[in-house]
C-alpha positions as CSV (number, residue, x, y, z in Angstrom):
1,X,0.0,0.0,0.0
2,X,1.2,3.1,-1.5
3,X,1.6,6.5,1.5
4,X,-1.2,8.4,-0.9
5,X,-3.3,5.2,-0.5
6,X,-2.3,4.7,2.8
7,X,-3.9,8.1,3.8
8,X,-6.9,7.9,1.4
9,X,-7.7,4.8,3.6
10,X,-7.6,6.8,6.5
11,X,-9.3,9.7,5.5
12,X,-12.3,7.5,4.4
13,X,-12.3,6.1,7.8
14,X,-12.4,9.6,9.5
15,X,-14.9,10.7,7.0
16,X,-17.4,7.9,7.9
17,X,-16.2,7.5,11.3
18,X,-17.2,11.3,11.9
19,X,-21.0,10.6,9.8
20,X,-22.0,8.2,12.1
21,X,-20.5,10.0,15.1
22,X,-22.3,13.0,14.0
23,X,-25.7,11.5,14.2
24,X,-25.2,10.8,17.9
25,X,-23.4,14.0,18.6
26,X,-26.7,15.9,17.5
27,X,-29.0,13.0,19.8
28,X,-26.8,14.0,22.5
29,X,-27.2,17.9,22.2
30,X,-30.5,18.0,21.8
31,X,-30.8,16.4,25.3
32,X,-28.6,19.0,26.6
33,X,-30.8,21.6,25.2
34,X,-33.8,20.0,27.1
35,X,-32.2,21.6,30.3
36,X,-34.3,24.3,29.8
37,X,-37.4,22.3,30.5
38,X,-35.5,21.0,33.9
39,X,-34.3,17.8,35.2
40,X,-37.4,15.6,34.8
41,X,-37.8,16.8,31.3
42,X,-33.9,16.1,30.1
43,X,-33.5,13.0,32.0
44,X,-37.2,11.6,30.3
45,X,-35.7,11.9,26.8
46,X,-32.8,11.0,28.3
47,X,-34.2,7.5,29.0
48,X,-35.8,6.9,25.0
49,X,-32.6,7.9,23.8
50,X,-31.0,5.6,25.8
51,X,-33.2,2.8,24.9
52,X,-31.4,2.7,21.7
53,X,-27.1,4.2,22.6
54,X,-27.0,1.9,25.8
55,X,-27.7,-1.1,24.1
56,X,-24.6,-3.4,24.6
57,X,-23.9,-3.9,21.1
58,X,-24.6,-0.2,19.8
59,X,-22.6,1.0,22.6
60,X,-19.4,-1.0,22.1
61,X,-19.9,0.3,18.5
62,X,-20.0,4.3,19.1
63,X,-16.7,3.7,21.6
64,X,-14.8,2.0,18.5
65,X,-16.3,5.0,16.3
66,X,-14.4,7.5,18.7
67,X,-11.4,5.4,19.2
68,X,-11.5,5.2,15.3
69,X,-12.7,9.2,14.5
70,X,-9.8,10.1,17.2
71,X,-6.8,7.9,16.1
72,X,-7.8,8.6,12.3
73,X,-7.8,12.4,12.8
74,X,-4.6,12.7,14.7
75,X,-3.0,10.7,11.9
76,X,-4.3,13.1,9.3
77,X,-3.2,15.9,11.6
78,X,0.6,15.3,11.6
79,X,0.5,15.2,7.6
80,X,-1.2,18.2,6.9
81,X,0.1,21.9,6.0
82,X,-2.9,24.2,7.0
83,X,-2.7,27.1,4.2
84,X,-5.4,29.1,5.2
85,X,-7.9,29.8,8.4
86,X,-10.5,27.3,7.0
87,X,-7.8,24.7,7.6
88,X,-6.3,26.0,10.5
89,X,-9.2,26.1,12.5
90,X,-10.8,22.0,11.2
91,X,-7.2,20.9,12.5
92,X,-7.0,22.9,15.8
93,X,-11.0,22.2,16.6
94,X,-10.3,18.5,15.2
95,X,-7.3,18.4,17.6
96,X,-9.6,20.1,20.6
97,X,-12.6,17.3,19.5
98,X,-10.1,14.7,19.7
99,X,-9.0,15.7,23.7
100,X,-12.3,16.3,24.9
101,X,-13.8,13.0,23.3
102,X,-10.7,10.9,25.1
103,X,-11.1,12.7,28.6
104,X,-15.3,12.6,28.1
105,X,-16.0,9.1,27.0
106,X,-13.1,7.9,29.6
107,X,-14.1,10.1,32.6
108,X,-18.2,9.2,31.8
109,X,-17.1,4.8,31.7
110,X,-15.3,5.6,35.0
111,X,-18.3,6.9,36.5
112,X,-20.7,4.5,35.8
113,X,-18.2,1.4,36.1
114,X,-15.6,2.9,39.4
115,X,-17.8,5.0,41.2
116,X,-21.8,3.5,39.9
117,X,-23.2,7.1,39.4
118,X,-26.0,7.3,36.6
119,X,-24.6,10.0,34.6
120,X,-27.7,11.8,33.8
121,X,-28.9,15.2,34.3
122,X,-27.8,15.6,37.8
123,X,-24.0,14.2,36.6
124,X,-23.4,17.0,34.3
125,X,-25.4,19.7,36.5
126,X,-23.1,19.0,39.1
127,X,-19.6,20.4,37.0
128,X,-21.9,23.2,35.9
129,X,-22.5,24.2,39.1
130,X,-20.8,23.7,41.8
131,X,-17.6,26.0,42.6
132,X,-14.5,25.4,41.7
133,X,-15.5,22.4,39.2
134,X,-17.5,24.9,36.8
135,X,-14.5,27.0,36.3
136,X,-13.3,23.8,34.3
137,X,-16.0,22.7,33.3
138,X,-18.4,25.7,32.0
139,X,-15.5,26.6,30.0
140,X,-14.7,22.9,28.9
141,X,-18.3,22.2,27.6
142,X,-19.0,25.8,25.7
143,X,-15.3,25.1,23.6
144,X,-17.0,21.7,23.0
145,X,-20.0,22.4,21.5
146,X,-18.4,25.3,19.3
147,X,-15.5,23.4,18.2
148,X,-17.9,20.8,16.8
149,X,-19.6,23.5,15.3
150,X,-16.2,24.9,13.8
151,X,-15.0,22.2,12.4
152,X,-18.0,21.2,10.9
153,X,-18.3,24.9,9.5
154,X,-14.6,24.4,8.3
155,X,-15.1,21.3,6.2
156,X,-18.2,22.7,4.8
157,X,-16.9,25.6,3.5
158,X,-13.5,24.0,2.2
159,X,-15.6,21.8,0.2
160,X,-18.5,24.4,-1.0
161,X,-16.3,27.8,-0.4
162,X,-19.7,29.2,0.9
163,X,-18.9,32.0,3.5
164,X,-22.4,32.8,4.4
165,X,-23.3,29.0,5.3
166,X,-20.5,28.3,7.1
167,X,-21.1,31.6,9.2
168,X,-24.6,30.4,10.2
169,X,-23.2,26.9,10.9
170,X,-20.4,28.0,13.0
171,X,-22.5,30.9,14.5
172,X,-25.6,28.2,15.5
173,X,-22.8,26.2,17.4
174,X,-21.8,29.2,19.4
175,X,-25.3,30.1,20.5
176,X,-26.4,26.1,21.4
177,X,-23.3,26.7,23.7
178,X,-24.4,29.3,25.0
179,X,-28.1,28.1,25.9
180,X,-26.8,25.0,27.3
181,X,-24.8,26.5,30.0
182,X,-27.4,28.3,30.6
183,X,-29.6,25.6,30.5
184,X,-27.8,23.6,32.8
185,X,-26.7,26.3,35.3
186,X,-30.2,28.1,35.5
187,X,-29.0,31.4,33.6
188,X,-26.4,31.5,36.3
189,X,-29.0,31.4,38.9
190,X,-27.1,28.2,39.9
191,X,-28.9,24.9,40.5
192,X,-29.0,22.6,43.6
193,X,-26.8,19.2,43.7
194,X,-27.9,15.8,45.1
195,X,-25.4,14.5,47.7
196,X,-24.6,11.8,45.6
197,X,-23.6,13.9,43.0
198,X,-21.9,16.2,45.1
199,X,-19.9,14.1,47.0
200,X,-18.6,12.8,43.6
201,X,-17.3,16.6,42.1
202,X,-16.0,17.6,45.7
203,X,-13.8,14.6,45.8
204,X,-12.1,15.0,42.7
205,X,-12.5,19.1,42.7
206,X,-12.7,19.9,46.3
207,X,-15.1,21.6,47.8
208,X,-16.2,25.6,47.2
């Protein structure tokens, strides 16, 4: 196998890698957006959507999908000149994507497997809101959802070279950043924690 086939490969792997990752990612927002509607709310569409992702075999498959999207996309990385901002910014949002998916999907298996917490609503409202954790993780959420939104922006508008679409995608990102912090901290109102919940962030963030 040739190096240009060699990375053709892997480019097609990243490509559909990132499809079928994409359709989850957008599940998965769309519950975060339902933190407007409260806890009860998020965490019952939580449990239909789960119905389908937590099944053993579908599971196992988005984890490979990651490993693969991840691996895949720091390979591309290291053999790539970016020449202009449309490429800077799908590498250094990829690279971003790549961290946050390794430290998310690891520290959300620990949970659940080392310390048995349901990582639902109440999970991710706790970072959000209690002090110091949301310092990390307010900031570490919002450059989530807009890097997604970036590099998708990025790619579209390396392939189509249309400014105005790739504004609106990369703009759309930033705002469903913005509601779901303020979704899941209340408009800064701050929301209460459940002791179980609590307990968890304090020990590994200490306590306000």
């Amino acid at each position: 196998m040739t190096k240009e086939s060699n990375r053709q490969t892997v480019k097609t792997l990243h490509y559909f890698s990132g499809i079928t990752l994409s359709l989850f990612i957008g599940i998965h927002l769309l519950n975060h957006l339902f933190s407007f509607a409260g806890p009860e709310a998020h965490m019952a569409l939580m449990e239909k959507f789960r119905k389908v992702y937590r099944h053993p075999v579908i599971e196992t498959v988005l984890v490979l999908v990651v490993l693969v999207q991840v691996v895949s996309g720091v390979k591309l990385l290291f053999n790539r000149k970016p020449k202009i901002l449309a490429e800077k910014i799908q590498i250094y949002s990829g690279l971003y994507l790549s961290l946050f998916l390794i430290g998310h999907v690891g520290a959300v298996i620990a949970s659940r497997q080392i310390e048995h917490l349901d990582t639902n609503f109440h999970y991710t409202a706790a970072g959000f809101n209690m002090h110091p954790a949301r310092l990390f993780f307010i900031p570490y959420y919002f450059l989530d959802v807009c890097a997604i939104s970036l590099h998708v922006a990025s790619i579209h508008y390396l392939k189509t070279r249309s400014k105005w679409s790739s504004w609106l995608i990369g703009g759309t990102g930033i705002l469903v950043s913005m509601l779901i912090v303020a979704g899941y901290t209340n408009f800064f109102q701050w929301r209460e924690t459940p002791p179980k919940e609590r307990a968890f962030i304090e020990k590994y963030f200490g306590k306000g």
